[in-house]
Every structure is written in C-alpha cells, then in structure tokens.
N, C-alpha and C positions, 0 to 999 in steps of 0.2 A: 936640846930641843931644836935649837938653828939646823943643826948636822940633819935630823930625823925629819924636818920637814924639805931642808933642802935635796935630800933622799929621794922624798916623794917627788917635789916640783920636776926632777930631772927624770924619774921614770914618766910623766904624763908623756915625754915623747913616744915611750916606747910601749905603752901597756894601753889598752881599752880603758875608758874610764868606768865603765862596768864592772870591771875586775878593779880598779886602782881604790873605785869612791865606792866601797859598799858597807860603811859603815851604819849600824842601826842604834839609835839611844830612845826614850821611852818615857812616861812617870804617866802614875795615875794615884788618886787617893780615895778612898772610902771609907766612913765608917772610925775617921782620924788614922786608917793606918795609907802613909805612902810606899810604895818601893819605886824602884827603878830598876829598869832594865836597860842592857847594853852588849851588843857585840862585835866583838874586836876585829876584824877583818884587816889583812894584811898579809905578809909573804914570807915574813921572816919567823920561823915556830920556834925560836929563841924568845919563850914567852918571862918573863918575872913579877915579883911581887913583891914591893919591900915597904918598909917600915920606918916612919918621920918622927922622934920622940918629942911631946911636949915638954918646949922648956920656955922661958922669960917671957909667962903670958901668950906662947904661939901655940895654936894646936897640931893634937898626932895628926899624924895621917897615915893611910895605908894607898899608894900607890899601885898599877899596873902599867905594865909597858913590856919593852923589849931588851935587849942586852947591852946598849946604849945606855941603858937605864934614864931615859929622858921621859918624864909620865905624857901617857897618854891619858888619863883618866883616875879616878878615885873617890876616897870618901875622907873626910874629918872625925875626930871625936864629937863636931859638934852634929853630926848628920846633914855636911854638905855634899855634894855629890855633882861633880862636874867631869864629862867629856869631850875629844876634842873629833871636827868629821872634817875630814879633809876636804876642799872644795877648789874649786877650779880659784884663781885669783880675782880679787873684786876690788875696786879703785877704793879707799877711805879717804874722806874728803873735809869731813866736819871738824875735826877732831887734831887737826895737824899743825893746828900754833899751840896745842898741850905741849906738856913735857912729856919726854919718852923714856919711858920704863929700863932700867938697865938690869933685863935679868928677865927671868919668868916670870911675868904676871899671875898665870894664872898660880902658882905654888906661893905669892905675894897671898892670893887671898885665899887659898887653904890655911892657910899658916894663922890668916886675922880674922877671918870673916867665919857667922853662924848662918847666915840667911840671903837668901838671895839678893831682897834688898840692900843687903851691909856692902853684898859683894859688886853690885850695879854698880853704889855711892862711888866704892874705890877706885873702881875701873873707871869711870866718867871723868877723876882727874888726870888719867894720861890719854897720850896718843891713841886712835885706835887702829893705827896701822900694825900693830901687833896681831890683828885678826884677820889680815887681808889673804892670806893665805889655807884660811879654817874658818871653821865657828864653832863657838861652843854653848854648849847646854852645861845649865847650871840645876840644881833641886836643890830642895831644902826640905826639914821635916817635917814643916807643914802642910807640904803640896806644893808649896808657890814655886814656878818653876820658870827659865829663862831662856831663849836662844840669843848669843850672840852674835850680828851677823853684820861684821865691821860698825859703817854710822849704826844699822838699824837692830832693833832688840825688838824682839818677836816674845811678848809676855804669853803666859797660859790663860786661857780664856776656856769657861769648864771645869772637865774632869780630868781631863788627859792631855799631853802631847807629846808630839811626835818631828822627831830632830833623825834627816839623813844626809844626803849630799848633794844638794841642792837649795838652792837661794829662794826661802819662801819668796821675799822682798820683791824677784822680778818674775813673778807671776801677774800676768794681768787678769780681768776677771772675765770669769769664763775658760781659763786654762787650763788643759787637763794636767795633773799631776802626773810629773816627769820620772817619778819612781815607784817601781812595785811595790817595794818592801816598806813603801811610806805608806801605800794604799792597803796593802794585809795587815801591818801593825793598827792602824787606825780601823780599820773593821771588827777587828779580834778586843780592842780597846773600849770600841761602842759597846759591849756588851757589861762593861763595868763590872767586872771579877778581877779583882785586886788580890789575886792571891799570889803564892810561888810558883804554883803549879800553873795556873792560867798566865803568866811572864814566860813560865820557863815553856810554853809551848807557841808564843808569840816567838822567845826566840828560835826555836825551831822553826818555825815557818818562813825568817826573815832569813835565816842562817844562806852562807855561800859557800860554796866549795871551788877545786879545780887543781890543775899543777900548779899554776901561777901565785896562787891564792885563796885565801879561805876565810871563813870565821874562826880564828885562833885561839879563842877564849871568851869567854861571857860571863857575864856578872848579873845578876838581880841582887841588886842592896836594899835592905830592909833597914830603913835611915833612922828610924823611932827605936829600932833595938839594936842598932849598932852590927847590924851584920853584914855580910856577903854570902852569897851562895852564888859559888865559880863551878862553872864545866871548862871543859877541856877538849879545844879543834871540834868544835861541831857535835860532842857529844852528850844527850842531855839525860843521858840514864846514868850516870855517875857527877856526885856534886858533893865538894867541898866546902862545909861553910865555916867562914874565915869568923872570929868575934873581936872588932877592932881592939875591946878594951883589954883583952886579957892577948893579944897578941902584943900588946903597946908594951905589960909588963914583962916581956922578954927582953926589950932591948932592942936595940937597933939593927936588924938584920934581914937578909933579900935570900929571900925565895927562888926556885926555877919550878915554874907552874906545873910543867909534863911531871916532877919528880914524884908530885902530891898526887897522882892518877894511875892506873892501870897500865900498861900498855895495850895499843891496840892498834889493828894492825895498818890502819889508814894512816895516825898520826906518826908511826914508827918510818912507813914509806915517803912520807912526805919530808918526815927531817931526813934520811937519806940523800931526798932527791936535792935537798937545798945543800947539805954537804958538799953533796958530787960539783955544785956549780961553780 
C-alpha cells in the first residue's frame, strides 16, 4: 500500500489532477436492497482480483487492485464494502497522540468488522494520519454508509452518497461542486433506481478514458447477496459476476481481471502502449 500510494504522491508532479484523481464510488438503498458502485481509474491495466480466506474468527474477503497486489478496494463475507480515492494531501491533526497502526488499517477491519459502525469504533482508536493521503468510503448491508476524510467523517444522510476526489470538508457554503462526475452521479442517484442496470449506467456516465489513463475496472456490489458484477476498462456491455461465497470455497487464489473478458480492441491497445513505456 506505502509503494502504490507513494506511486501516486510522485506522479501529482507530473500528470493533471484530472487525469491522476478520477476516481468514482457511490451506494444507494431501496426497498432493504443496497449496492455499490465503483470505478477504478488509473494507469496501470495490470488489473487483479484475489481472494482472503476466512480463518480464526476473521472474515473472506475478495479484493481488487493492481499487480502490486496492494487492495484498493473490496468487499467481506460480511457485506462490507470499502474504497479508497486518491486526494491531494490534507493535514490530520486530531487524532496524533493515538497510536499508530502498524500495517493496513483498512484490511485490519475487512478482516474484524460487519458494519460501518464496527468499522468507525476501530479506526477512532488509532492515528488518523493513515488517511492523509486518501479517503475512504466504507458501505455496509444496510445502507449505512461512511467517508473517511482524515479528522472528518462525512456520515450518509438519505438515500445515497457520493464519494470522488475532493474534500467535502473544505467546501464553504454556497460553493460550487469541484467535480463533474460527483454532479452526474448525484443526479442519476436522485432519481432512486437501485438497480444493476441504473449503477451500471451511472458508471458509464462517470467513466474516464485517454492514453494516460482510464476507468480500468468497475464493480457494482450487491452486498445483501454477496456479489460483484465487474466490467472491464470502461466497458459496460460485458460483466462478470463474481459470488464471494462460492469463490471463498476455492481457496486462496488471484485472478488477472482482462483474462475473465473478451478482448477488445481499445483494452488490447492500451496494454501495448503501457508495455512499450
């Protein structure tokens, strides 16, 4: 995780933050069912998918990331669902005579935690300069849903929210909202269709392309029945849906995302061109 975020810190010199920060995450609930939506935006189409077995009281997990294999995001047996959105650096101030975490927090509470609440309690005992770099959005099966955003935590209020790259926290009032794709996801969201089909075309809408970079992968998790439904680089007419619990009885084993898709010829060009660099 250190390597994958210090990755990024050092490209903010060199890339737009348009291109760097275009990550989208999502939840809405109706009717008792939640999903979540998310898309992966980055540079490297060495996409993967691997698998945490439950053992001594800790739960599966199914992870997403890159070839690092350091998670960027995922889900539990118990239908948690946390991602992480890259963000410019923000001072953490509150939180710094805690103790400090030695290790991945957030895989600390995939591994313990069912609910967003469980997961707040945890994190509130350490440092939170662990987030100064990111924030992350947490779900839960019920809807309850969380951003983390170093001191401050942005609870759901509603039906929905909407998590990208950008600091609710220093918005003053009356400020216009600093990202598109925060503004089409939340319009698409008012409309309160909670289905695959109304996610999967939110994330089409939010989706980014380019040489540099792209939406490399997307996920809508359906957290009440233990699933994922994955596309592949921006494409939303082909989807894979993963089933945590009968993937868990395989055994311990990672995935390479492009392998489970078609080939096509946008994705095929862009691993090329990352090759050739």
């Amino acid at each position: 995780m250190k390597k994958a975020f210090l990755a990024i810190f050092l490209l903010l010199l060199v890339l737009p933050a348009a291109t760097l920060f275009s990550c989208t995450m999502f939840t809405s609930t109706k009717n008792g069912i939640t999903l979540v939506g998310n898309n992966e935006d980055w540079k490297n189409p060495n996409t993967k998918m691997w698998f945490i077995l439950p053992e001594d009281g800790k739960y599966g997990i199914v992870y997403f990331g890159f070839d690092n294999l350091s998670p960027q995001g995922g889900m539990n047996e118990q239908g948690l669902v946390f991602d992480y959105m890259a963000t410019q650096p923000l001072e953490v101030k509150n939180s710094l005579q805690k103790e400090t975490y030695r290790g991945n927090l957030m895989h600390k509470v995939m591994r313990e935690c069912t609910t967003v609440e469980e997961a707040l309690k945890l994190i509130d005992n350490y440092n939170l300069r662990y987030f100064r770099r990111f924030q992350v959005m947490i779900v839960d099966k019920s809807g309850d849903s969380a951003i983390i955003e170093g001191d401050v935590i942005h609870r759901k209020k509603g039906s929905f929210q909407v998590c990208t790259n950008f600091y609710l926290s220093q918005l003053k009032k009356g400020d216009d909202i600093p990202c598109d794709r925060y503004k089409i996801a939340t319009k698409l969201l008012s409309k309160n269709e909670v289905t695959v089909d109304a996610f999967r075309n939110i994330l089409a809408a939010v989706h980014q392309e380019g040489d540099r970079g792209g939406t490399l992968y997307s996920n809508i998790y359906d957290v009440n029945r233990g699933l994922v439904y994955l596309y592949h680089f921006h494409n939303y007419e082909n989807v894979v849906v993963i089933n945590l619990e009968e993937e868990l009885k395989k055994g311990k084993h990672t995935v390479d995302l492009p392998s489970l898709f078609p080939d096509t010829y946008a994705a095929n060009r862009f691993m090329k061109r990352y090759k050739a660099k």
